[in-house]
C-alpha positions as CSV (number, residue, x, y, z in Angstrom):
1,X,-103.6,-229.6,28.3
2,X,-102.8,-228.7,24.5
3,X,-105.9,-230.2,22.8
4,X,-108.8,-231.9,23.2
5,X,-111.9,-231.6,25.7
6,X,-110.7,-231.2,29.4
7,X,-113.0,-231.9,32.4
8,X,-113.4,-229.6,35.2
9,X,-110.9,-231.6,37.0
10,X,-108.0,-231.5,34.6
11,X,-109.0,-227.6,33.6
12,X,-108.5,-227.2,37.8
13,X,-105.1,-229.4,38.0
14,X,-103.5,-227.6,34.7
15,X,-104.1,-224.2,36.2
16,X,-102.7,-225.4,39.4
17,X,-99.8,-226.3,37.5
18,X,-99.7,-222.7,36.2
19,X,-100.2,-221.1,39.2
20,X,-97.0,-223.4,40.9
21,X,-94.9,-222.9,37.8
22,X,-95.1,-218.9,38.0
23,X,-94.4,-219.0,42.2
24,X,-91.1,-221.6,41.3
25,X,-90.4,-218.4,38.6
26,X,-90.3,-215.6,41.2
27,X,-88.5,-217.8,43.7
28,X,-85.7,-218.3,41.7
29,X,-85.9,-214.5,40.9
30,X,-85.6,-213.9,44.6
31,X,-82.5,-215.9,44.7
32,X,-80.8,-214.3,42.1
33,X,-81.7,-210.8,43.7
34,X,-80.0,-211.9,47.0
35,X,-77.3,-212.6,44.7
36,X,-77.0,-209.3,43.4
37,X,-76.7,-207.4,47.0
38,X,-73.8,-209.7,47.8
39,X,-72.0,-208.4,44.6
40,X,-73.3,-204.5,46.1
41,X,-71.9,-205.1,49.5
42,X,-68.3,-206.5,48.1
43,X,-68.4,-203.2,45.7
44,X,-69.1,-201.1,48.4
45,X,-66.2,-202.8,50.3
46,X,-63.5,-202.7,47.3
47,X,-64.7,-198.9,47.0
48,X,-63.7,-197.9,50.0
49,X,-60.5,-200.0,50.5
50,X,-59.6,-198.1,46.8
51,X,-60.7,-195.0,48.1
52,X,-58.0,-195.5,51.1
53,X,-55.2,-196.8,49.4
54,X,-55.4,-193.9,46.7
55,X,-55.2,-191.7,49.5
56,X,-51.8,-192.9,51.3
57,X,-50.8,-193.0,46.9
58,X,-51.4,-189.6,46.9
59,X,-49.8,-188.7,50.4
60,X,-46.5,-190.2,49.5
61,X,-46.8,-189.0,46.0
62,X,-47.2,-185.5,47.5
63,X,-44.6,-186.0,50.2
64,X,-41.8,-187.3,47.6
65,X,-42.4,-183.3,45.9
66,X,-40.4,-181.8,48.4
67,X,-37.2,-184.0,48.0
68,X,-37.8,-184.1,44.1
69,X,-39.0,-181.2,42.3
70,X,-38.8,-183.1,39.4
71,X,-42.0,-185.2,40.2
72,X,-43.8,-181.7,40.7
73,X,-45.6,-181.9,36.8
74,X,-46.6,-185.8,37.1
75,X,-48.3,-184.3,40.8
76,X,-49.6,-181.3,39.4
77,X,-51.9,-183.7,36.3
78,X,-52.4,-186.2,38.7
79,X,-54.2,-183.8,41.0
80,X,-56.0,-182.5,37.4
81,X,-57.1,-186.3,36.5
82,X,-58.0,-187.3,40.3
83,X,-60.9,-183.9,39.8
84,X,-62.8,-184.8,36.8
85,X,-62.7,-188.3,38.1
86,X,-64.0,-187.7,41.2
87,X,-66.7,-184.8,39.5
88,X,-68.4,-188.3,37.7
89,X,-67.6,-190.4,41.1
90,X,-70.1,-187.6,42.5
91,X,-72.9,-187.3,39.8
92,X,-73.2,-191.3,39.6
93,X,-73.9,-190.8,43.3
94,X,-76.6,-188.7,42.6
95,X,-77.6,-191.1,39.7
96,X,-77.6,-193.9,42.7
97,X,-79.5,-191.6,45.1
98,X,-82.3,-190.3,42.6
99,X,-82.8,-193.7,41.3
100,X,-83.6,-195.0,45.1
101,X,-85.7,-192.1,45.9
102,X,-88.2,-192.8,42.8
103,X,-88.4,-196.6,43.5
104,X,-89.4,-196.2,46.9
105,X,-91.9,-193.1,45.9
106,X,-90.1,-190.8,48.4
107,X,-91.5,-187.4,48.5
108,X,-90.2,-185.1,45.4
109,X,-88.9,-182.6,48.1
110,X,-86.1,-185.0,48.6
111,X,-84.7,-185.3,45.1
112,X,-80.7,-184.5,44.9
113,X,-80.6,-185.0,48.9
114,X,-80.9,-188.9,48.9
115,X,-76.5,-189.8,49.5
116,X,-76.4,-192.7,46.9
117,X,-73.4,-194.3,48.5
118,X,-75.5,-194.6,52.3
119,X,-78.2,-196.6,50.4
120,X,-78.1,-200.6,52.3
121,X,-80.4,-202.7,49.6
122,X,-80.9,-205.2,52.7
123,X,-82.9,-202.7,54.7
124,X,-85.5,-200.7,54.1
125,X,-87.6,-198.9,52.6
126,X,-85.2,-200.5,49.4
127,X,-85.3,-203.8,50.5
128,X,-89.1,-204.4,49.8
129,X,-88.2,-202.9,46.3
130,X,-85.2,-204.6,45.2
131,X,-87.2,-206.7,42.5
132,X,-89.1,-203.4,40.9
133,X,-88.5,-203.3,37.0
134,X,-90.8,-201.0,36.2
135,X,-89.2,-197.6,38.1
136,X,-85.9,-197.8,36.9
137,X,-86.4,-198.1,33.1
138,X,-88.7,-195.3,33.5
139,X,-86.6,-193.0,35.2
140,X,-83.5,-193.9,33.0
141,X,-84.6,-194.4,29.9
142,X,-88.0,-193.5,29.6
143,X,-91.1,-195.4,28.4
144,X,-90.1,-195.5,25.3
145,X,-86.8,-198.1,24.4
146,X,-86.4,-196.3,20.8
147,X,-86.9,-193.4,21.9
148,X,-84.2,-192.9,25.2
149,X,-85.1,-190.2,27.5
150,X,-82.6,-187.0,27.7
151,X,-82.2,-184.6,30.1
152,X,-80.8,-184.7,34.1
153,X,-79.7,-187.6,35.4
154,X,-80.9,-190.2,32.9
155,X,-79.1,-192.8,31.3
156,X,-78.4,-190.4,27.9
157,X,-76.5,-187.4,30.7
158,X,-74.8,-190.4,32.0
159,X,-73.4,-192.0,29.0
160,X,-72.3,-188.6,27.3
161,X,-70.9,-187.8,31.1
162,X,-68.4,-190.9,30.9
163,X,-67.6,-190.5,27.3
164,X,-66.4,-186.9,27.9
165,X,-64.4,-188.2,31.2
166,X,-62.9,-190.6,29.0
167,X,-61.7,-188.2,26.3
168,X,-60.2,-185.7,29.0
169,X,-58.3,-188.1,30.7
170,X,-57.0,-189.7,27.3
171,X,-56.3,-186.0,26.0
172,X,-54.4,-185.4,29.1
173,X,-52.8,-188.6,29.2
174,X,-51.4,-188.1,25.5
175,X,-50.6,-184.0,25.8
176,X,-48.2,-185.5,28.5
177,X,-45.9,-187.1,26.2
178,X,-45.3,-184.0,24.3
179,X,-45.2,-181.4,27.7
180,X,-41.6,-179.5,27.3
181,X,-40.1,-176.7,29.4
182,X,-38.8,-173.9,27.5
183,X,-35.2,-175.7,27.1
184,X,-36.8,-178.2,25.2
185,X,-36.9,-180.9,28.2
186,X,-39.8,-183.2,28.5
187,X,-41.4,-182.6,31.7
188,X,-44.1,-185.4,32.1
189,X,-43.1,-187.9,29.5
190,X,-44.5,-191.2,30.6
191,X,-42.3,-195.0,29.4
192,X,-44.1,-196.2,26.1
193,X,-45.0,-199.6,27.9
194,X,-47.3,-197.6,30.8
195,X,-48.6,-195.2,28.7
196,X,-50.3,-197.8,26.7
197,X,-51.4,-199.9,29.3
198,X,-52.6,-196.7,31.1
199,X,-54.5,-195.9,28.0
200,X,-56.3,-199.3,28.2
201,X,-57.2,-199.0,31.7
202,X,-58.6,-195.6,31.0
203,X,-61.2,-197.5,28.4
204,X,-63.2,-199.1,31.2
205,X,-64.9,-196.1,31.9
206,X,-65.8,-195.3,28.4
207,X,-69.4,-196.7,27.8
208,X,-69.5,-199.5,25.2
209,X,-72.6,-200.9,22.9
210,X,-72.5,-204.8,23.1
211,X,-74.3,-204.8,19.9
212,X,-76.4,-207.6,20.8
213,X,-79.6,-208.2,19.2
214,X,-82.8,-209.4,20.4
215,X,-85.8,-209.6,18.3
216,X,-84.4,-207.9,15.8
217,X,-83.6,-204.9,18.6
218,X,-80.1,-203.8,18.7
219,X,-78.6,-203.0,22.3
220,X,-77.2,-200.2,23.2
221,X,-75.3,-199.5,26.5
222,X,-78.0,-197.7,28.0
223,X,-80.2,-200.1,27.3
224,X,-77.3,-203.1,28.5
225,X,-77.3,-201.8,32.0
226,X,-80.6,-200.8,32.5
227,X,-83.7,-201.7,30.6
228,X,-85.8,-204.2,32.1
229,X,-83.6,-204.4,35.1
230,X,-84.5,-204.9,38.5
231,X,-84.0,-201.8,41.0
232,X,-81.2,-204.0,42.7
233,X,-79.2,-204.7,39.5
234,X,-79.3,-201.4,38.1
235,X,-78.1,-200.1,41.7
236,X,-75.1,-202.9,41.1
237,X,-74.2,-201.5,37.8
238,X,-73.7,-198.0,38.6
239,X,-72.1,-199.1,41.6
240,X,-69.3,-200.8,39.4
241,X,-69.3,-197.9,37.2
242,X,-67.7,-196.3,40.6
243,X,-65.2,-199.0,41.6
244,X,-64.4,-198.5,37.7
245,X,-63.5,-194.7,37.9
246,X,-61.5,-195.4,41.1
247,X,-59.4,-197.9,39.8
248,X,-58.3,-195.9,37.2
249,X,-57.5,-193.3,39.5
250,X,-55.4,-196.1,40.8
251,X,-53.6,-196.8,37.7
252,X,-53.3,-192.7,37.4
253,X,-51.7,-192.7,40.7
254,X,-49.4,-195.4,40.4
255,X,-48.5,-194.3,37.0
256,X,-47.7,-191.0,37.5
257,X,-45.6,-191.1,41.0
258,X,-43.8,-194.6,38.9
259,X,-43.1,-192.5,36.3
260,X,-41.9,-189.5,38.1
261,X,-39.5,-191.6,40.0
262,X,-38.2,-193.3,36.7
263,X,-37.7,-189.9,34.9
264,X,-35.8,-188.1,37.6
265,X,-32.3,-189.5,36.5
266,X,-32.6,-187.6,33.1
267,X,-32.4,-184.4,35.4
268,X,-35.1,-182.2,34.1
269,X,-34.8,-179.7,36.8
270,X,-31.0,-179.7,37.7
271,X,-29.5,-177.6,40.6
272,X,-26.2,-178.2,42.1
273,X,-25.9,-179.3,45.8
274,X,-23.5,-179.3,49.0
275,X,-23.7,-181.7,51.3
276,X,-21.6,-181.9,54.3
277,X,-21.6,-183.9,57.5
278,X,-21.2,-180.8,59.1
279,X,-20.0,-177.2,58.8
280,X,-18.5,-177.1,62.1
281,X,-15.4,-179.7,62.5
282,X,-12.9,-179.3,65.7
283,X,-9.2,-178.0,64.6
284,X,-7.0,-180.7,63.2
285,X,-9.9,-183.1,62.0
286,X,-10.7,-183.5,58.3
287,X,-13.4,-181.7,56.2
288,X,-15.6,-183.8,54.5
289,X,-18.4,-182.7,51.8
290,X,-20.4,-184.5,49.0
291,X,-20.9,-182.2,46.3
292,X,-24.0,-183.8,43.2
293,X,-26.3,-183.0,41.0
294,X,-29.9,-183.0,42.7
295,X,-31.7,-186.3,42.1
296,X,-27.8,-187.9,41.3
297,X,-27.4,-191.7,40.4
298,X,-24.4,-194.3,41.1
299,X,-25.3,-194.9,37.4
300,X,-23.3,-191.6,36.4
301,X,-19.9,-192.3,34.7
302,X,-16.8,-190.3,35.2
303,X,-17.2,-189.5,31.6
304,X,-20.4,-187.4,32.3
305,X,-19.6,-185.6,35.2
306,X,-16.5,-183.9,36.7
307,X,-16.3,-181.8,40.1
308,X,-13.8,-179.1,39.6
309,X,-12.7,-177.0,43.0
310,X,-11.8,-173.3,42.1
311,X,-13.3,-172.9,39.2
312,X,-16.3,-171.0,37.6
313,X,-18.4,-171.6,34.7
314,X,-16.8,-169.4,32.1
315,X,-13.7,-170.8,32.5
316,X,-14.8,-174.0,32.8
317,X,-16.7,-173.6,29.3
318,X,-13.1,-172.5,28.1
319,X,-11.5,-175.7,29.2
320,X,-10.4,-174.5,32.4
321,X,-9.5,-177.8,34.7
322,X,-9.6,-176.8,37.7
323,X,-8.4,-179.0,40.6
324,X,-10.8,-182.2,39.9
325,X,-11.8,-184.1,42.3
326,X,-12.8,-187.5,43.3
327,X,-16.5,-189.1,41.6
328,X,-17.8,-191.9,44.2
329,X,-21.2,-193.5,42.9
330,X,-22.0,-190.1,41.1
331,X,-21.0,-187.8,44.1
332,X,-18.1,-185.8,43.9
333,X,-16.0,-186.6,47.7
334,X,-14.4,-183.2,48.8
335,X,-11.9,-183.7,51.6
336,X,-9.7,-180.8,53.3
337,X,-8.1,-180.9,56.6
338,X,-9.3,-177.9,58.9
339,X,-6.7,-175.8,59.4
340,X,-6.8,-172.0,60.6
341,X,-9.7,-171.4,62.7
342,X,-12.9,-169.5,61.4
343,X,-15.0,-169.5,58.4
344,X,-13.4,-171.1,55.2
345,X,-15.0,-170.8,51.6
346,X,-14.4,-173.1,48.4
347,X,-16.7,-172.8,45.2
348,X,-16.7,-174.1,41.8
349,X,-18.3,-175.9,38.9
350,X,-19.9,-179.0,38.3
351,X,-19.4,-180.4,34.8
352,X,-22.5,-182.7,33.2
353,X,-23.3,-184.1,30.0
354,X,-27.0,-184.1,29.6
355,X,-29.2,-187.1,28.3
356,X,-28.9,-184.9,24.6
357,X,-24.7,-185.2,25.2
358,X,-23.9,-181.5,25.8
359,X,-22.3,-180.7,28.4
360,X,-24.0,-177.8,31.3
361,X,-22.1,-176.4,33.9
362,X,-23.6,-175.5,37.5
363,X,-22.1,-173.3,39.5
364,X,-21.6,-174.3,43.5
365,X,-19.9,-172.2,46.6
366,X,-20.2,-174.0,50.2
367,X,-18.9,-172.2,53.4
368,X,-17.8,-174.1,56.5
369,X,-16.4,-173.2,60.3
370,X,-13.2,-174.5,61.6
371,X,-13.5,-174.2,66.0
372,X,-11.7,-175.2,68.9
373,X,-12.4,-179.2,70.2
374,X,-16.6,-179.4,71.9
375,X,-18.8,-182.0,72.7
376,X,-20.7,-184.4,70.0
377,X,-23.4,-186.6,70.3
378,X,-25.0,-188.0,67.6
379,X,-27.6,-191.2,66.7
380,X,-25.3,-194.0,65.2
381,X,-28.4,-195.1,62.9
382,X,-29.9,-191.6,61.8
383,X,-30.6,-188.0,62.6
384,X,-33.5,-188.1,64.8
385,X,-34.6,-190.6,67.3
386,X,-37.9,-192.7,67.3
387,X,-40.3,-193.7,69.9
388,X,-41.0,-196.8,71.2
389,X,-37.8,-198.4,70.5
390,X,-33.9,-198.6,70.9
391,X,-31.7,-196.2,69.9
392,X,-27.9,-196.6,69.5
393,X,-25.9,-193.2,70.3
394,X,-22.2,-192.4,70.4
395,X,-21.2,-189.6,72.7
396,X,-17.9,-188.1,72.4
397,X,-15.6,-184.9,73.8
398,X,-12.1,-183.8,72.6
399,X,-9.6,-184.6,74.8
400,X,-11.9,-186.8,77.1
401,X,-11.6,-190.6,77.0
402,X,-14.7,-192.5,76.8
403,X,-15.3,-194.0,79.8
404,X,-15.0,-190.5,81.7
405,X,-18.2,-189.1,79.4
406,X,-21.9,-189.4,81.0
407,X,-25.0,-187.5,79.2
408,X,-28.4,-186.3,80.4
409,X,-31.5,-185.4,79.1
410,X,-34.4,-183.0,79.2
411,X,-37.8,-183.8,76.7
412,X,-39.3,-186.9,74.9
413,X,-39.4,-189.2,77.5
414,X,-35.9,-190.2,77.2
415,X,-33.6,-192.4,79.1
416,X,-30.5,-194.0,78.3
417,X,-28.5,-196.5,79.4
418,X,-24.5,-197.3,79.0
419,X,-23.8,-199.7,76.2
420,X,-20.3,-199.5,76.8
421,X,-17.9,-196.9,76.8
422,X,-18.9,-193.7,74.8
423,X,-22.4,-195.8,73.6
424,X,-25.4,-195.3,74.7
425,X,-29.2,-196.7,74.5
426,X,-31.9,-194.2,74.7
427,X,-35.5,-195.2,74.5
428,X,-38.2,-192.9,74.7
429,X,-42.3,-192.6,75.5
430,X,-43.1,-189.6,73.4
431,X,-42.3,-187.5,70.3
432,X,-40.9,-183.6,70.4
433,X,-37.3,-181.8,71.2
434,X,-35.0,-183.9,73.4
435,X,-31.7,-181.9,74.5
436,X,-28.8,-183.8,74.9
437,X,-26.4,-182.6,77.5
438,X,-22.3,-183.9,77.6
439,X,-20.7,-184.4,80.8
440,X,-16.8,-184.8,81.4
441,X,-15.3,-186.2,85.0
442,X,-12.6,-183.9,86.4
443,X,-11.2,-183.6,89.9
444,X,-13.6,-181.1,90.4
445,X,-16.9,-183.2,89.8
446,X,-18.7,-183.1,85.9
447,X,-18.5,-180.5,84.0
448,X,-20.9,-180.2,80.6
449,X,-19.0,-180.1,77.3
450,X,-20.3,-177.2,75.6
451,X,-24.1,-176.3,75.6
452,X,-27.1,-178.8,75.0
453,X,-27.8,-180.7,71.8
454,X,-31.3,-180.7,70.4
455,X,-32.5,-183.8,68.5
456,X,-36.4,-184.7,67.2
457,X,-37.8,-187.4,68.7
458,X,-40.4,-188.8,65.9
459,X,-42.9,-191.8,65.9
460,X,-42.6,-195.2,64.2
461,X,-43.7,-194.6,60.5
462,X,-46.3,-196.6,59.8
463,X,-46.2,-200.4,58.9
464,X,-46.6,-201.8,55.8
465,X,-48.0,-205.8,55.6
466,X,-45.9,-208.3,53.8
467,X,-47.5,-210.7,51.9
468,X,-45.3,-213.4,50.4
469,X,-42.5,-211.7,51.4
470,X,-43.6,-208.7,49.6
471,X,-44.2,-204.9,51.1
472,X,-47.6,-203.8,50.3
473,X,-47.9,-206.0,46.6
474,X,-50.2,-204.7,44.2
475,X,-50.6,-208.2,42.8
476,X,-49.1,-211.3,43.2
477,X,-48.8,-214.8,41.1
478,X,-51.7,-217.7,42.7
479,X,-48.5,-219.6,43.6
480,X,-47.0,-216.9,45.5
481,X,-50.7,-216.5,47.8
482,X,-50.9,-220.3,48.2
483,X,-48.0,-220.1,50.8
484,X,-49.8,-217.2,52.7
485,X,-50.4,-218.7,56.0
486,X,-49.8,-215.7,58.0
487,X,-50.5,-211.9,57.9
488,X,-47.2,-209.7,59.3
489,X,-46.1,-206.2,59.1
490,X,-43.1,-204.1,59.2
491,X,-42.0,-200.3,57.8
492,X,-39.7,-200.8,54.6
493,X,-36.7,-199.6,54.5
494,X,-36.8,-198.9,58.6
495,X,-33.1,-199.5,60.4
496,X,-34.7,-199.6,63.5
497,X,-35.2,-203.4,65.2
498,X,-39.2,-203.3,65.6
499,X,-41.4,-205.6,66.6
500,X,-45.2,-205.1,64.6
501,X,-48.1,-207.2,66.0
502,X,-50.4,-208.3,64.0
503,X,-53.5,-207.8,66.0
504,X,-56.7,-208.7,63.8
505,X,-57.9,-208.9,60.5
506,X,-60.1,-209.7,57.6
507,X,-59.6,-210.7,54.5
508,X,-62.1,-210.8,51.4
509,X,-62.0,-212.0,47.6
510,X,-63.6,-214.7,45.5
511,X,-63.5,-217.7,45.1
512,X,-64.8,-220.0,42.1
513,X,-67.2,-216.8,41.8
514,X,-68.4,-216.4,45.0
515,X,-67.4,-213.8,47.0
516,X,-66.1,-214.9,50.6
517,X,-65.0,-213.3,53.7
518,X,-62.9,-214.4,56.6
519,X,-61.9,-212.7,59.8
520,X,-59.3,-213.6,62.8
521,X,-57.0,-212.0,65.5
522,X,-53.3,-212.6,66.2
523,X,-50.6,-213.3,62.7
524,X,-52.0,-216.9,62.1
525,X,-54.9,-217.0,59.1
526,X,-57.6,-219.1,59.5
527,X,-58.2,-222.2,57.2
528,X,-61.2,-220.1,55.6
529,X,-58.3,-217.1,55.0
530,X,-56.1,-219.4,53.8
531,X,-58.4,-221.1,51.1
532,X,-59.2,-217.7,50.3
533,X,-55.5,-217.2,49.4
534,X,-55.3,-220.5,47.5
535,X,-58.3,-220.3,45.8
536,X,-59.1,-217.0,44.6
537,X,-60.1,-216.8,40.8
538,X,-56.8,-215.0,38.5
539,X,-58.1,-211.7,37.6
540,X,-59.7,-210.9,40.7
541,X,-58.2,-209.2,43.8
542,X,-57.9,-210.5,47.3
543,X,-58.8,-207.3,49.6
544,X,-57.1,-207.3,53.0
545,X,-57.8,-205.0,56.7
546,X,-55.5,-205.7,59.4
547,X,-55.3,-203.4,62.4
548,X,-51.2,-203.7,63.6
549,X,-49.4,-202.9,66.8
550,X,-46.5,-201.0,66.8
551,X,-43.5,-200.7,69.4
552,X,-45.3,-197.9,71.1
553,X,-48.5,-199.4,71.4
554,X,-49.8,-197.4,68.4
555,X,-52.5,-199.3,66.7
556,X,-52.9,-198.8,62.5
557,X,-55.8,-200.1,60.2
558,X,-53.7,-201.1,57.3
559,X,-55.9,-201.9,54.0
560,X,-54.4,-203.8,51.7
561,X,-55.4,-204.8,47.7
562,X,-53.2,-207.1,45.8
563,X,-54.5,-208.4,42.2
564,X,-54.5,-212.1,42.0
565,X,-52.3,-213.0,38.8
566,X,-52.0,-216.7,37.0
């Protein structure tokens, strides 16, 4: 067809030819577009599994404040980081939603009330539009590529947007090494290792020219992401832009509550504590109190910290010894029999040596009651009982031998049932005040043993799923997932015996590229789970949703994302 005369015929079969070429072209097109909205719909997925697991992060970060005022600061800046992030999580929405509105020609009266992250590019009106080129250049970058456009919700607001995010959070990120209360203690240092790997996560969000060149036309990242891109693949990018700015609230997160839990030991808020089985012992029995530094550690020698009984600080400062008692896996152990009845009172000084080798001295007085002999009850595993499944208690009254002791109940459902003598079982349906009464056999009948005993009847925390033998992992080696072949739960760290069911699930990640998805019910994965757990690329992450069944019948959604190491 390149030279020579043609006839009408070969004119006819070389435009043919043309014609067939060009349809082959948008075909393939079409293909790749498909492709494209299976990337969206797995980034719409991984951003709202993100979404909830920062949430429980940032519960049990906020939850841990209470027992450690320490972790306070690293709160306080994560809550500061976790705003701006999620001010630029909001605008790229609008981006998203302003974006779909002008490709589909929606009425002007709609623009900033089109919710980006509702947008479905399989359905319509988007669907029909998915392969428009034109619309989203213009509105981005304007008609002119060496000239960008500026103003709202262009490519240029965008860009500057990100840049500034970046800088904030690196700012803040660096300030925090250098935060010091007004003794001179650092409040929010992070380890040198995190710090500079948080600092390299916090880059991804920082936008970045690939300094390609094409006909003599230098790239920029505006023009990288969406020149000359279809409506579909400029709606993916900004949707990554997203699951970008939520994993590194992630790594925040993580980073933060890691750190604030590593720190504590250095004692940067130190107050001195009591803590005593109880105040009220029966006359004759022996006193027992553990007396520590707040946020203590069995790491503490004898060397940095000494208990001294009857003794204040001044004196103590002077080299006054005190009577000095017994250090146990940094606790000091106070023991005294009871003797006279009625309120006693001891005080005195703990000794430390802090992280800078001076030694501070914190003051401590601690009342208790001595009384005549009453009844006790009390949970032999922990302070409160839990629904929905067994719990062992040990009943006891002065004077009264076991097997002449029954108890009865009022509240949470409760019933028990005689272990053996002086044990008891109690199981119960529902959560609230349970009172606890003690009753004594006598020739007269029972007769209760002083008045009744309130204890909290809470619910099973919720479960955690073990992967690999691992609670919740954040990642995991590709050897360690190639033995998956079943999805379980438990609740760390719970001393109760329960039994979690593992009712459904599904389970997403990809594999050789291409994103997969498998679904099943009961613990058992599926072969398609399973080759999702052998075969997922390194670098990716393997997202997990398993709805699990607790003792009580409570059923929890638990998601779960681990990173897929080599």
């Amino acid at each position: 067809m390149a030279g020579g005369k043609e006839t009408p015929r070969q004119k006819m079969i070389g435009l043919m030819y043309l014609v067939l070429t060009a349809m082959l072209a948008l075909n393939v097109s079409k293909q790749i577009l498909q492709g494209y909205l299976s990337v969206n719909e797995s980034l719409e997925k991984s951003k709202k599994n993100l979404s909830e697991s920062n949430k429980r992060i940032k519960d049990a970060f906020e939850a841990t404040v209470n027992g450690n005022p320490a972790s306070k600061p690293y709160y306080d800046e994560a809550l500061v980081a976790i705003k701006e992030i999620e001010k630029e999580y909001k605008y790229l929405d609008e981006v998203k939603g302003e974006l779909a509105r002008y490709t589909v020609e929606l009425d002007e009266s709609l623009k900033g009330k089109v919710n980006g992250d509702t947008i479905r590019l399989r359905r319509e009106p988007w669907f029909s539009k998915i392969d428009d080129y034109d619309k989203p250049t213009t509105l981005l970058l304007g008609s002119d590529e060496h000239n960008l456009k500026k103003g709202p919700l262009t490519a240029d607001e965008l860009r500057t947007r990100l840049n500034t995010l970046h800088d904030k959070l690196v700012k803040q990120v660096e300030g925090m090494q250098t935060k010091q209360d007004a003794n001179g203690r650092f409040l929010t240092k992070l380890p040198k290792d995190e710090f500079s790997n948080l600092l390299k996560k916090i880059a991804i969000v920082k936008p970045t020219d690939s300094g390609r060149e094409e006909d003599g036309f230098k790239f920029t990242w505006p023009m990288d992401n969406f020149y000359h891109l279809p409506f579909a693949a400029v709606f993916v990018n900004l949707n990554k832009m997203q699951a970008d700015l939520k994993n590194v609230e992630a790594e925040i997160l993580q980073t933060f509550s890691g750190a604030s839990g590593k720190l504590a030991i250095k004692f940067d808020r130190i107050k001195a504590r009591v803590i005593a089985p109880s105040s009220y012992i029966q006359q004759g029995d022996q006193y027992t109190a553990n007396i520590f530094i707040g946020a203590s550690s069995s790491s503490i020698r004898p060397e940095d910290m000494e208990v001294l009984i009857g003794v204040d600080s001044a004196s103590a400062a002077k080299g006054a010894g005190g009577n000095k008692i017994e250090i146990v896996e940094g606790e000091g152990v106070y023991k005294v029999t009871g003797g006279s009845i009625g309120e006693q009172t001891y005080k005195g000084v703990i000794k430390y040596k802090d992280p800078e080798g001076n030694f501070k001295f914190y003051p401590f007085e601690q009342t208790y009651k001595v009384a005549p002999p009453s009844a006790a009850v009390s949970a032999d595993k922990m302070q409160v009982f839990y629904r929905g499944v067994e719990n062992p208690v040990t009943v006891s009254a002065a004077g009264i031998a076991p097997a002449d002791i029954s108890i009865t109940s009022t509240g949470g459902g409760a019933t028990f049932r005689p272990d053996k003598p002086g044990h008891y079982i109690g199981t119960f349906s529902s959560t609230g005040d349970c009172m606890i009464t003690v009753l004594a056999k006598s020739k007269n009948g029972t007769k209760p043993q002083g008045p009744p005993i309130k204890f909290t009847v809470l619910p099973l925390p919720k479960p955690e799923l073990k992967v690999s033998g691992v609670f919740s992992p954040s990642s995991l080696s590709k050897a360690a997932l190639a033995n998956v072949a079943a999805l379980i739960a438990g609740s760390n760290g719970f001393n109760f015996q329960a039994n979690y069911i593992t009712q459904n699930w599904e389970i997403s990640g990809l594999v050789k590229g291409k994103y997969t998805e498998a679904s099943g019910t009961g613990p058992n994965l599926t072969p398609q789970a399973i080759a999702i757990f052998k075969g997922a690329d390194a670098g990716s992450k393997i997202s997990i949703s398993a709805a699990i069944m607790d003792p009580a019948k409570v059923i929890t959604t638990i998601p779960c994302i681990i990173k897929v190491n080599r």
